[in-house]
C-alpha positions as CSV (number, residue, x, y, z in Angstrom):
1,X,17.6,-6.6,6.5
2,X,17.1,-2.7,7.2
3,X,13.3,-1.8,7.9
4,X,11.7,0.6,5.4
5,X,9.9,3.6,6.5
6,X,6.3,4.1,5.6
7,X,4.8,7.1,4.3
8,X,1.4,8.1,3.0
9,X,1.0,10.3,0.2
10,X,-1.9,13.2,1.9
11,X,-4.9,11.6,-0.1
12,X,-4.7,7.8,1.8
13,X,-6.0,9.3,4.8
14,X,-9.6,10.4,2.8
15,X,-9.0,6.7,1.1
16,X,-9.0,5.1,5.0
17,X,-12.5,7.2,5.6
18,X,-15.2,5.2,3.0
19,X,-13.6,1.9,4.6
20,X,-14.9,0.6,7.6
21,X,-13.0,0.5,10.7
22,X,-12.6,-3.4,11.6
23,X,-10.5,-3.1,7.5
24,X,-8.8,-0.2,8.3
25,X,-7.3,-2.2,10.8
26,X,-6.1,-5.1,8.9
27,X,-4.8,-2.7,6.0
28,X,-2.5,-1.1,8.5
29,X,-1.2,-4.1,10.0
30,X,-0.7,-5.0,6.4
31,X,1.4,-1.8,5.7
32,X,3.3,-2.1,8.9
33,X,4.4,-5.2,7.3
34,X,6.2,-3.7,4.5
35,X,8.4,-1.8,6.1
36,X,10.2,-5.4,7.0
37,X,9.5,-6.7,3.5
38,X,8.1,-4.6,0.9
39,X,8.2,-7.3,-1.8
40,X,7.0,-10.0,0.3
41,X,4.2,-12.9,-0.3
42,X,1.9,-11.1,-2.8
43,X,3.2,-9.0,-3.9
44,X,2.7,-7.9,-7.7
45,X,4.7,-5.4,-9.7
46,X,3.1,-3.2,-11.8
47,X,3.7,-2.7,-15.6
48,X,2.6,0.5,-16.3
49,X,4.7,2.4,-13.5
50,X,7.2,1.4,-10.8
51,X,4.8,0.6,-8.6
52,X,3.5,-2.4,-6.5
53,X,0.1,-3.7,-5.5
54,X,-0.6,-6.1,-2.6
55,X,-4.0,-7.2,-1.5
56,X,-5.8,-7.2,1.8
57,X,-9.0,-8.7,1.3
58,X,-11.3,-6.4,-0.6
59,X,-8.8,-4.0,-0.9
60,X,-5.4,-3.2,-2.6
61,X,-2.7,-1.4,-1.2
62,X,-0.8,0.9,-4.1
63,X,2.8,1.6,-3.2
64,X,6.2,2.4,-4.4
65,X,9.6,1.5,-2.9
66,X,12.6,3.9,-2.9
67,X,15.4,1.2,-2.1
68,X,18.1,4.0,-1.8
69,X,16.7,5.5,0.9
70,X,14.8,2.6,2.6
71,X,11.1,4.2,2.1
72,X,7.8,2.6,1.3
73,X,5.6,5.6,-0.1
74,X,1.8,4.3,0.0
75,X,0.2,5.9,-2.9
76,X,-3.6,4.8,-3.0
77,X,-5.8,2.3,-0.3
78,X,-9.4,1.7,-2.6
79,X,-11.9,-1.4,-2.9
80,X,-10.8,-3.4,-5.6
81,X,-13.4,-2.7,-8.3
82,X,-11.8,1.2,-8.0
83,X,-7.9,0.8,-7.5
84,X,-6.5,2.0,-10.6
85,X,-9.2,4.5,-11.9
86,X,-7.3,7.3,-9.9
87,X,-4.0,7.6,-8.3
């Protein structure tokens, strides 16, 4: 299977700064691993959009995947009480 690139829509990179550094780490070992298998172990689709949430501990990881062209486009990184009010 081809790896995906990864990219970050401008606004994850303010998202990474309210989270603490030792979870910043883990979410980006997390993303790294979508680029091998973006629909991997849980994984969630969802319904209102063609995009797909997967959780790293706390936090959820918004993305979409453009299959044509082999790219994971992270949307939103946000504490799970606040993941969907914005994106």
């Amino acid at each position: 299977m081809a790896r995906y690139e990864i990219v970050f829509k401008a606004s994850v990179s303010k998202d990474f700064r309210s989270i603490p550094k030792s979870d910043v780490k883990k979410i980006l070992a997390k993303i790294d691993a979508l680029a091998i298998n973006p629909r991997g172990e849980g994984c969630i689709k969802l319904s209102a959009d063609n995009k797909y949430r997967v959780r790293q501990g706390m936090y959820r990881i918004i993305y979409e995947i453009r299959d044509t062209t082999l790219v994971v486009s992270v949307i939103k990184v946000g504490h799970r009480s606040s993941e969907y009010k914005s994106g």
